[in-house]
N, CA, C and O atoms as a GROMACS GRO file, in nm:
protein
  304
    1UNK      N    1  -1.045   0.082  -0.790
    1UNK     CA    2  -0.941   0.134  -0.703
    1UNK      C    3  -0.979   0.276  -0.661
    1UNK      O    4  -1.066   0.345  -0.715
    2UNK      N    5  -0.886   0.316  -0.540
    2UNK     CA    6  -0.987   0.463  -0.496
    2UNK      C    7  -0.863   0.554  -0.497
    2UNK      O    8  -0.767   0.497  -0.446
    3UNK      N    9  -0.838   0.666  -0.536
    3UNK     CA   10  -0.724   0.721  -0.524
    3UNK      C   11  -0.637   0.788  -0.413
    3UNK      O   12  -0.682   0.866  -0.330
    4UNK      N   13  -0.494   0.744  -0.423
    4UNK     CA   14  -0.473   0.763  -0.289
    4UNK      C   15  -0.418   0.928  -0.304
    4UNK      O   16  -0.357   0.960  -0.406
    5UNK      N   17  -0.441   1.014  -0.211
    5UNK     CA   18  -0.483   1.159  -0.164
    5UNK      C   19  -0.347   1.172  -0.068
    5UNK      O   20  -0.381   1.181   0.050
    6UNK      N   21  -0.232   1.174  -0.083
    6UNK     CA   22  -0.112   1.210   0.008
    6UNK      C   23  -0.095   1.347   0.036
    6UNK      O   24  -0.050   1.445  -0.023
    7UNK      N   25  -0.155   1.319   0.166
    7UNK     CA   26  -0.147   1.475   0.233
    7UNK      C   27  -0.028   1.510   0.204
    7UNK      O   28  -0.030   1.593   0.114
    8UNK      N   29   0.127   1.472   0.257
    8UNK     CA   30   0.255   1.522   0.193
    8UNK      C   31   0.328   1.553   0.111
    8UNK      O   32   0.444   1.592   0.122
    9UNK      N   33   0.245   1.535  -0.008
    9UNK     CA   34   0.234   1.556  -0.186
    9UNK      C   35   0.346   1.438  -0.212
    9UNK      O   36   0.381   1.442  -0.330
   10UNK      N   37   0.395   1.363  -0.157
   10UNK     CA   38   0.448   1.264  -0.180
   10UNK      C   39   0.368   1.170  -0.313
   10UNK      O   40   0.290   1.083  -0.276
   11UNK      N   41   0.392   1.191  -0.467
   11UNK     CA   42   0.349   1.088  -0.493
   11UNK      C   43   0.404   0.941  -0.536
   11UNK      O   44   0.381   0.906  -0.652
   12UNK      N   45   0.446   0.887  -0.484
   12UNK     CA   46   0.467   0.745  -0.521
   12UNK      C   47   0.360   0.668  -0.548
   12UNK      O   48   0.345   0.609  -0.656
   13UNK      N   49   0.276   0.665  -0.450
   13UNK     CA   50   0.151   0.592  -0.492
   13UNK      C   51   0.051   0.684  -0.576
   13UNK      O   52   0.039   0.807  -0.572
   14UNK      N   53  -0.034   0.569  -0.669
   14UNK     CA   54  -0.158   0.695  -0.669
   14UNK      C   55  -0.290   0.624  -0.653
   14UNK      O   56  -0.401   0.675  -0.641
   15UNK      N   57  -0.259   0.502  -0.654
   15UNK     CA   58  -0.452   0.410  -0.612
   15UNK      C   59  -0.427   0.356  -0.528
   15UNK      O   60  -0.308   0.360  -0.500
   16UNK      N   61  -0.520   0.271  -0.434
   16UNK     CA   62  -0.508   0.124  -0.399
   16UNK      C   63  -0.641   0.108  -0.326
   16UNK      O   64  -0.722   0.190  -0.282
   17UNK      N   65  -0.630  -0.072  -0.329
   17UNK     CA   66  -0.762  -0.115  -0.292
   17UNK      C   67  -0.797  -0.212  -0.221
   17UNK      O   68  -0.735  -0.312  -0.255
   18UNK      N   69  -0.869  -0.230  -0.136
   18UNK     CA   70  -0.857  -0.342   0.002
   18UNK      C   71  -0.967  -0.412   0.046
   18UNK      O   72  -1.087  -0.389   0.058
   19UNK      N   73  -0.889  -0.509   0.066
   19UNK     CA   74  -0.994  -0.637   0.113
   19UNK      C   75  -0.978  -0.719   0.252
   19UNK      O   76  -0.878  -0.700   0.321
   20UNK      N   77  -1.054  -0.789   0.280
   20UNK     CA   78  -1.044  -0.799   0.418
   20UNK      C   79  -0.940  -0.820   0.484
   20UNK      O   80  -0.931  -0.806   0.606
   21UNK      N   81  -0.802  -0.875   0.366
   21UNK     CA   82  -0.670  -0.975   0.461
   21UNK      C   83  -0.578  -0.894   0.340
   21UNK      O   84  -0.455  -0.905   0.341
   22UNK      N   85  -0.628  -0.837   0.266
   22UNK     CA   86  -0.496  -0.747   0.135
   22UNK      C   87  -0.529  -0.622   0.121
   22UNK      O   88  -0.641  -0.579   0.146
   23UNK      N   89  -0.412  -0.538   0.070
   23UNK     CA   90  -0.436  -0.430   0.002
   23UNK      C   91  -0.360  -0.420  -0.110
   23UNK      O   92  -0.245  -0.465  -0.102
   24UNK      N   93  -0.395  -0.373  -0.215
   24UNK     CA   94  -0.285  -0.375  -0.348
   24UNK      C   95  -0.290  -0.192  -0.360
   24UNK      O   96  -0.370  -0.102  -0.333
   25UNK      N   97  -0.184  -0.202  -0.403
   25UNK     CA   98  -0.135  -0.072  -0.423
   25UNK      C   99  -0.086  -0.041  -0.569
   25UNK      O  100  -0.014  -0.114  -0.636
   26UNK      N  101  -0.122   0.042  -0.595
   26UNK     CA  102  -0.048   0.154  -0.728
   26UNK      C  103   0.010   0.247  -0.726
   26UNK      O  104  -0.006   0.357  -0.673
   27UNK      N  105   0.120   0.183  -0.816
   27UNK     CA  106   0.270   0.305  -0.819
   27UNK      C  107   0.252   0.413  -0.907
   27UNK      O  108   0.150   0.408  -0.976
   28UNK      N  109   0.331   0.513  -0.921
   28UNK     CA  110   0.300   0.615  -1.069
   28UNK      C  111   0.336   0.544  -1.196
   28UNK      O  112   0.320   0.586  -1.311
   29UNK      N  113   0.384   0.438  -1.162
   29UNK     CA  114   0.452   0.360  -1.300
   29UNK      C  115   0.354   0.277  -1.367
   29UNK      O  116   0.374   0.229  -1.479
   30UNK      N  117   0.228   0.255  -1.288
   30UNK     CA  118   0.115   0.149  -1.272
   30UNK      C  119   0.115   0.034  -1.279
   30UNK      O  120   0.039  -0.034  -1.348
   31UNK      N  121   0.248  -0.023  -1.168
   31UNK     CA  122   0.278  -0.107  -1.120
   31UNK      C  123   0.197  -0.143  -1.019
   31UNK      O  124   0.200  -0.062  -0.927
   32UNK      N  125   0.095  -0.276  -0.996
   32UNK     CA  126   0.006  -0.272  -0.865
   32UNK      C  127   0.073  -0.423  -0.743
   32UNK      O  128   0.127  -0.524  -0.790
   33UNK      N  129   0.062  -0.412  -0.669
   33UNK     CA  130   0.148  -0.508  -0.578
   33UNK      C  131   0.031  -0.505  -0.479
   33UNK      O  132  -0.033  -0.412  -0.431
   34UNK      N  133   0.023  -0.674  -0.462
   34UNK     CA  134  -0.083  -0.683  -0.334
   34UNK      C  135  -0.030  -0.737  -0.223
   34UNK      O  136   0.012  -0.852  -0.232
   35UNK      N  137  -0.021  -0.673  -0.105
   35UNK     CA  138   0.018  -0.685   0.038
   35UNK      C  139  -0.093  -0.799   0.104
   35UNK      O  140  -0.206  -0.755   0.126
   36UNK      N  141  -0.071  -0.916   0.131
   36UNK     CA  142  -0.175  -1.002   0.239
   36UNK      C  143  -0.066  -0.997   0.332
   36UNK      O  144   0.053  -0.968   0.335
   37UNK      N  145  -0.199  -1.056   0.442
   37UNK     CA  146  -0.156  -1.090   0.548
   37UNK      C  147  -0.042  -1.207   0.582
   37UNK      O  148   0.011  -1.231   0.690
   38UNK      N  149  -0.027  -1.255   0.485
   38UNK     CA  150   0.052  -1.403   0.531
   38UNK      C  151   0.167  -1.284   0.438
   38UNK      O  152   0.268  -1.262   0.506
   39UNK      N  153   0.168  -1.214   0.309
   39UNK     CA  154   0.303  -1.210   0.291
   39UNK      C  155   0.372  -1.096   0.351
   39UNK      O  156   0.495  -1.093   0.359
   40UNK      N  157   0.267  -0.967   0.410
   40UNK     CA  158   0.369  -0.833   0.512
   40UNK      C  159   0.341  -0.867   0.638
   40UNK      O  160   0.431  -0.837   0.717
   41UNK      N  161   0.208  -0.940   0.705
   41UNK     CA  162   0.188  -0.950   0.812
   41UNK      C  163   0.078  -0.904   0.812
   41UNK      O  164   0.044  -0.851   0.706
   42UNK      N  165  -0.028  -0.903   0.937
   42UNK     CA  166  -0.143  -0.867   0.979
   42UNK      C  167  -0.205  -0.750   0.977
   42UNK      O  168  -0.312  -0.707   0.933
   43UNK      N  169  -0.077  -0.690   1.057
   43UNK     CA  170  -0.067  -0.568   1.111
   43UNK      C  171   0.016  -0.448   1.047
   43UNK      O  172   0.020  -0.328   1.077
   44UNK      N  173   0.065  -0.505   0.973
   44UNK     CA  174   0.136  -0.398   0.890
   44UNK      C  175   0.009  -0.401   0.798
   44UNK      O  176  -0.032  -0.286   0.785
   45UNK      N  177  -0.054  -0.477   0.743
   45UNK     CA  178  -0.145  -0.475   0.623
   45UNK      C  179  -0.259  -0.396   0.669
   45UNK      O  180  -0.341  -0.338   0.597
   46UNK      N  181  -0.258  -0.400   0.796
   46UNK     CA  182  -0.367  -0.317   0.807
   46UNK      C  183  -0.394  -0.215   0.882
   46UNK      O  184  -0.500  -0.176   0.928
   47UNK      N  185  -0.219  -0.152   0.896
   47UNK     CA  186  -0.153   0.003   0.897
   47UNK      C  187  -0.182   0.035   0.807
   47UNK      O  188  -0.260   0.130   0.801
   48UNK      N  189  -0.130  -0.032   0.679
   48UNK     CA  190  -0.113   0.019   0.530
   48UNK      C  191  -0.252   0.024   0.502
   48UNK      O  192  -0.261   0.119   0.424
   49UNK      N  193  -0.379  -0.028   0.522
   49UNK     CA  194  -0.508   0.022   0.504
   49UNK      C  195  -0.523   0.206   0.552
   49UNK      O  196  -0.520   0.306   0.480
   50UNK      N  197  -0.535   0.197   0.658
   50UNK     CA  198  -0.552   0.258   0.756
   50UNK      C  199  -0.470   0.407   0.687
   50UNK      O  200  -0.533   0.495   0.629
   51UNK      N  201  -0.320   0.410   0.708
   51UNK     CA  202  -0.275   0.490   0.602
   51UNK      C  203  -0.312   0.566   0.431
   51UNK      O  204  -0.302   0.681   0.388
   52UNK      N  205  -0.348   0.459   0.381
   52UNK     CA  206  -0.393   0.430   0.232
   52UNK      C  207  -0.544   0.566   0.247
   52UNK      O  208  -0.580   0.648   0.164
   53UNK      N  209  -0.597   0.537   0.386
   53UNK     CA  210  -0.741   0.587   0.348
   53UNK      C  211  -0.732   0.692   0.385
   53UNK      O  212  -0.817   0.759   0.326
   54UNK      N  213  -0.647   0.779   0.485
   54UNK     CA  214  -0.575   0.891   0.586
   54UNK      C  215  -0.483   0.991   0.486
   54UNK      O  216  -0.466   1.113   0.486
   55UNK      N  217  -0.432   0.885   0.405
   55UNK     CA  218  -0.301   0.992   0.338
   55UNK      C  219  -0.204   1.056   0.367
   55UNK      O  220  -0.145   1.160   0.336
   56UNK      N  221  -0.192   0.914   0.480
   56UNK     CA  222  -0.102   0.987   0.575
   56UNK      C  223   0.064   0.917   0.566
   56UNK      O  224   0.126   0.863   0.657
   57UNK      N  225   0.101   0.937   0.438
   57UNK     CA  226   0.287   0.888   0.420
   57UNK      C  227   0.285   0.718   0.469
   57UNK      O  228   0.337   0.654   0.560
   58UNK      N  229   0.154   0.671   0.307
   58UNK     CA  230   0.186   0.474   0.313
   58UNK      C  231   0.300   0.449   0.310
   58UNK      O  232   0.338   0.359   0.384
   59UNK      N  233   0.412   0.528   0.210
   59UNK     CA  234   0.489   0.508   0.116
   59UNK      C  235   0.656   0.528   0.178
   59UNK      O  236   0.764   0.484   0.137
   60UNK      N  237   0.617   0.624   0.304
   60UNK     CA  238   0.740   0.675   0.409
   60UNK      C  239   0.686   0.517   0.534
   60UNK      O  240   0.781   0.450   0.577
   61UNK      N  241   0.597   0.490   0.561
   61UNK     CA  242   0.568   0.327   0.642
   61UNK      C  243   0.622   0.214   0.581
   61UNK      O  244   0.700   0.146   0.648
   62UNK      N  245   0.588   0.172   0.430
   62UNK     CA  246   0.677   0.097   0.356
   62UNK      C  247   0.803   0.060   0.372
   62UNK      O  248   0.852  -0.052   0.386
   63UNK      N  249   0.863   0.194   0.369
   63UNK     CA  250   1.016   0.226   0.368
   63UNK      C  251   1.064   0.190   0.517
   63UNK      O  252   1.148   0.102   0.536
   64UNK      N  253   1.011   0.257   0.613
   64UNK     CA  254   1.075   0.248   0.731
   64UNK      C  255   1.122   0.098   0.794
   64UNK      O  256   1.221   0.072   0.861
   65UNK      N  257   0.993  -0.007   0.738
   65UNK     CA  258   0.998  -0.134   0.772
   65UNK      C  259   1.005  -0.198   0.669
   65UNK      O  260   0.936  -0.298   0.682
   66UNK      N  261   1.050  -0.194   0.576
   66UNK     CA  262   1.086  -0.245   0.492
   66UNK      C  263   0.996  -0.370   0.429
   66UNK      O  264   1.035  -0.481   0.394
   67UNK      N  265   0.845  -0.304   0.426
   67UNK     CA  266   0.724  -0.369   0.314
   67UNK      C  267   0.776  -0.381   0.176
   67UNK      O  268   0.785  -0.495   0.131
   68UNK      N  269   0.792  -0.337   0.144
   68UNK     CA  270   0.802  -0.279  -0.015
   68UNK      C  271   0.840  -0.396  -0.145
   68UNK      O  272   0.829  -0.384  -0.266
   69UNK      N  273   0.890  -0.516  -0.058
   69UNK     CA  274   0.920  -0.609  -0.125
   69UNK      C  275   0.869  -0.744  -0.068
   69UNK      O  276   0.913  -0.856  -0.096
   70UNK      N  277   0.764  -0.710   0.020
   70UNK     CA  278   0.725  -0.828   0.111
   70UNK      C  279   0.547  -0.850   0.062
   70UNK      O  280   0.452  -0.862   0.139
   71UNK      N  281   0.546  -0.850  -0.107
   71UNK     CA  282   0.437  -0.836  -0.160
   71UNK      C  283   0.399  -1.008  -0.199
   71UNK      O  284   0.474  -1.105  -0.210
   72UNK      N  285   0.291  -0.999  -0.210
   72UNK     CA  286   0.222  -1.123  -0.278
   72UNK      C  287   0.243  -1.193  -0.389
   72UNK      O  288   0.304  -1.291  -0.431
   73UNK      N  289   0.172  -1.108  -0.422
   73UNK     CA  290   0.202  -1.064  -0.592
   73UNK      C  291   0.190  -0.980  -0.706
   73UNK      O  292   0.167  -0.875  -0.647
   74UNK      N  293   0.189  -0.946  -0.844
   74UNK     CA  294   0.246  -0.839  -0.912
   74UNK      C  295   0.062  -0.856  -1.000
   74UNK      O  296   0.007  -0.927  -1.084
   75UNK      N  297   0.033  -0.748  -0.916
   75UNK     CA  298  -0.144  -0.716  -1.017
   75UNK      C  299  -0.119  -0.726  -1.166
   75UNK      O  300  -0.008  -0.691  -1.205
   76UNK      N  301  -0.208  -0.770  -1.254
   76UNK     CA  302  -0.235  -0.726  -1.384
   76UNK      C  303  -0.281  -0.599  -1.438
   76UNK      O  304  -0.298  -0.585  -1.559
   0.00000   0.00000   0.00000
């Protein structure tokens, strides 16, 4: 996993890691949740890349559209 760098000192997240159609994410709780394409969508999944690598407020995108529970499934 690569650590995520929130320019806004926002930390909610602090890793995550991506693959061609997912990204899984890590909470401060080290809770990891993987986002595919079939369960947030295409395009949100690969905002949330895009974000993830920028540090640019994944975690305020989540929220706005309401990802946050539109996960795959619950990492080990």
């Amino acid at each position: 996993m690569r650590e995520y760098k929130d320019r806004g000192g926002n930390r909610f997240i602090t890793a995550y890691e991506t693959g061609p159609d997912y990204i899984v994410i890590r909470f401060m709780d080290d809770t990891q949740y993987r986002y595919t394409w079939k369960s947030a969508g295409a395009l949100n999944v690969e905002r949330m890349k895009w974000l993830a690598v920028t540090g640019d407020d994944l975690k305020g995108y989540m929220d706005r559209y309401g990802i946050g529970n539109r996960y795959a499934k619950i990492e080990a």
